[in-house]
Phi, psi and omega in degrees: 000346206247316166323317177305298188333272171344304177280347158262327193272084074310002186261301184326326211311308174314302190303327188258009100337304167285310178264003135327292194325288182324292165313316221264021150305311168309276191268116234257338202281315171325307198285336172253185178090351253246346193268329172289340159308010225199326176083031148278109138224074156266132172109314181295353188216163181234132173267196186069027168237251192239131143262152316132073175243112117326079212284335184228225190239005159310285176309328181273338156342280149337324198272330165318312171277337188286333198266306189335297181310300184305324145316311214269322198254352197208062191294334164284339198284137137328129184242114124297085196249151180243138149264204169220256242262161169282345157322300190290323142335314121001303179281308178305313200286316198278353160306309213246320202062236225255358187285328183237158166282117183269178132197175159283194178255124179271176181304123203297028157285139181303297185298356184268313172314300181322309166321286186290344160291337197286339187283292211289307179047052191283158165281310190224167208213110169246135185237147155291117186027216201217102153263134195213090147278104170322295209264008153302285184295320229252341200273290176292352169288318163331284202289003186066000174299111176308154179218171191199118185270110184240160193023067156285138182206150190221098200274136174308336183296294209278306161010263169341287180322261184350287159353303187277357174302343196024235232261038181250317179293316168299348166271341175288328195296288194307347169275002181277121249234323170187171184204093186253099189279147177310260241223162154286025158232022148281331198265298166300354159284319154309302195276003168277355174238010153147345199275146194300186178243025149280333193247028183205135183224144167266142199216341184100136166312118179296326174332297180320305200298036194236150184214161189250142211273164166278280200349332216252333184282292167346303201275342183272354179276330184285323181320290161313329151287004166228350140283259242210051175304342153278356196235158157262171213223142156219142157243162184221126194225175200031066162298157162227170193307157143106353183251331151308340185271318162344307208270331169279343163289300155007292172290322185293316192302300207278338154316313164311318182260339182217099222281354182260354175333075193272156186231080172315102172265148184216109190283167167280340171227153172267015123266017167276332189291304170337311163298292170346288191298348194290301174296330174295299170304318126008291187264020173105336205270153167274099228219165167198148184266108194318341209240323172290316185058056154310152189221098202286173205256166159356311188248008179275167217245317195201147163247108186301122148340013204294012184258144187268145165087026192215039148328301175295317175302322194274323172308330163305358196231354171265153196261345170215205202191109164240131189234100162278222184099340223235342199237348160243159179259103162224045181048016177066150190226188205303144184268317158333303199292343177283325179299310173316313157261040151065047167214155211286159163238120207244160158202155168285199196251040172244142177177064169292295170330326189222054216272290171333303212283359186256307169258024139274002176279318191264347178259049164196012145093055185225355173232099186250118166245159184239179206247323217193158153359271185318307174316320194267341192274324165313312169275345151297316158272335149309316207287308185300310177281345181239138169267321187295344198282316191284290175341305182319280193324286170296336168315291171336305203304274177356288162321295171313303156326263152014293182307321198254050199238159186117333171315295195324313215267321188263001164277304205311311178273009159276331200284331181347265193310003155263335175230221206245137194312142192284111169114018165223000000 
């Protein structure tokens, strides 16, 4: 089966070619890079050390305080880190600069695999939640590369698929070196498709482990005192199409009462910010752009997000939080980071994606979800006019973060027998 596999997507290559092309119309960063898809980087990486994958920017998000810890624990080793996009690309560099080494992760052909592990030559192989590339896991299992699944979670859908594969998934799971899961039913979800339990740790979600930093708390208040020291701020972030006009009609609606409101929109992808401002001017409102640095006046309505990597800043700088994803269905995305800063969290009701990490939020009063427009205008003006309600509501968010932390600490010391005594 892993022969087909392999020969088909080698057939594919034209189709995935053509749609680089197609994205890079939008987004222009698709047309480049393309020989590291393929797995030329010499020069671009230094070997014998840690690889890293992350495939988007959910994940490198998660990724973050882990590639920290490891710098910090382990300061001679070389950090890789691989996305598949250019967002997640994005994220690394605007995280790390020049401290990890970046490229893409190439395309799961055995010769591009190959190029590139022969640059890269890690001691150890970390994948993020679960990407499971077959002729990926069979190459380092060769080569003896420990590999590590971190923060895995296996949704019942993809179960299901996967089930169907029998002993083909199961020789892949099993060439994996450990599988260290968010929760125990992610983890029973591995081993129902074959992977030992010697080869599977439950570890808690990384997601949890992000914190606000003072540098970073410092910065959002002088922010916030020169946007809106006088005003209240709610933001909405990682929109997706059909959901910024929801949210700006929303704003026009909670305007009637509370004519100084300003609204940080922050779409989920950059292409979308052009579109953002497109719809903002559309519904009327008086808008400035974060990427310009613009200082908005009095009278601005709304501030597009268009900057890459300053999410945490900008929540920081807000009195509640709608985390979008959630009001069109694409399952929504993380909610932590808003919770961090101790401010109410609002979503619509598709949040599959975070589906753990949403009712523990929402079963200790750390979560309000809403259905629809009317809803959202509605629980946005309570939150706004009752203060002990908004106060409760972020305390909570927070108070959840906090409980559930640790994962990191308890990855770290699994990765401990891969790699090399810490101070040598």
């Amino acid at each position: 089966m892993q022969t087909l596999y392999t020969v088909l997507l080698y057939l594919i290559q034209p189709l995935i070619w053509i749609r680089l092309l197609v994205r890079g119309r939008k987004s222009p960063a698709y047309r480049k890079r393309w020989a590291e898809r393929y797995g030329f980087c010499k020069g671009k990486v230094v070997s014998g050390g840690i690889m890293l994958h992350s495939v988007s920017v959910g994940e490198t998000l998660a990724a973050i305080p882990l590639v920290r810890a490891l710098r910090h624990r382990y300061p001679s080793l070389p950090i890789t880190v691989t996305t598949m996009t250019p967002t997640g690309s994005e994220r690394v560099q605007s995280a790390f600069g020049a401290g990890v080494h970046h490229v893409y992760l190439p395309y799961d052909l055995p010769g591009s695999l190959n190029r590139f592990l022969n640059e890269v030559n890690p001691k150890l192989v970390i994948i993020m939640e679960t990407e499971l590339w077959p002729n990926l896991i069979s190459a380092l299992h060769r080569r003896k590369i420990p590999l590590v699944i971190a923060n895995a979670r296996l949704s019942e859908r993809s179960a299901k698929g996967y089930k169907k594969l029998g002993k083909f998934i199961r020789t892949i799971l099993q060439r994996i070196t450990l599988i260290a899961a968010q929760n125990q039913e992610d983890g029973d979800r591995f081993l129902s498709l074959g992977l030992k339990r010697n080869q599977l740790a439950v570890t808690g979600s990384l997601k949890f482990d992000i914190s606000v930093t003072p540098e970073l708390a410092a910065k959002a208040i002088a922010l916030r005192s020169q946007w809106a020291s006088r005003r209240q701020v709610w933001i909405a972030t990682s929109t997706h199409e059909g959901e910024e006009t929801l949210l700006l009609e929303a704003h026009k609606e909670l305007l009637k009462a509370h004519p100084t409101l300003l609204l940080i929109l922050v779409p989920r992808h950059p292409e979308r910010f052009p579109v953002a401002c497109e719809l903002t001017r559309k519904a009327g409102l008086t808008f400035t752009q974060r990427s310009t640095g613009e200082v908005p006046s009095s009278g601005t309505q709304v501030v597009i997000g268009d900057t890459m990597g300053e999410l945490m800043l900008l929540y920081g700088i807000a009195d509640l939080a709608f985390v979008g994803g959630s009001l069109v269905d694409r399952g929504g995305h993380n909610p932590l980071e808003a919770a961090a800063h101790a401010i109410p969290v609002l979503m619509g009701p598709h949040t599959f994606n975070f589906k753990d990490i949403c009712a523990k939020l929402a079963q200790d009063d750390g979560l309000i979800t809403v259905t629809d427009t009317p809803s959202l205008v509605k629980e946005i003006s309570t939150l706004l006019t009752d203060e002990d309600y908004r106060l409760y509501y972020g305390r909570h968010a927070v108070e959840v973060l906090h409980q559930n932390q640790g994962a990191l600490q308890r990855l770290l010391h699994l990765l401990e027998p891969y790699l090399p005594v810490r101070g040598h």
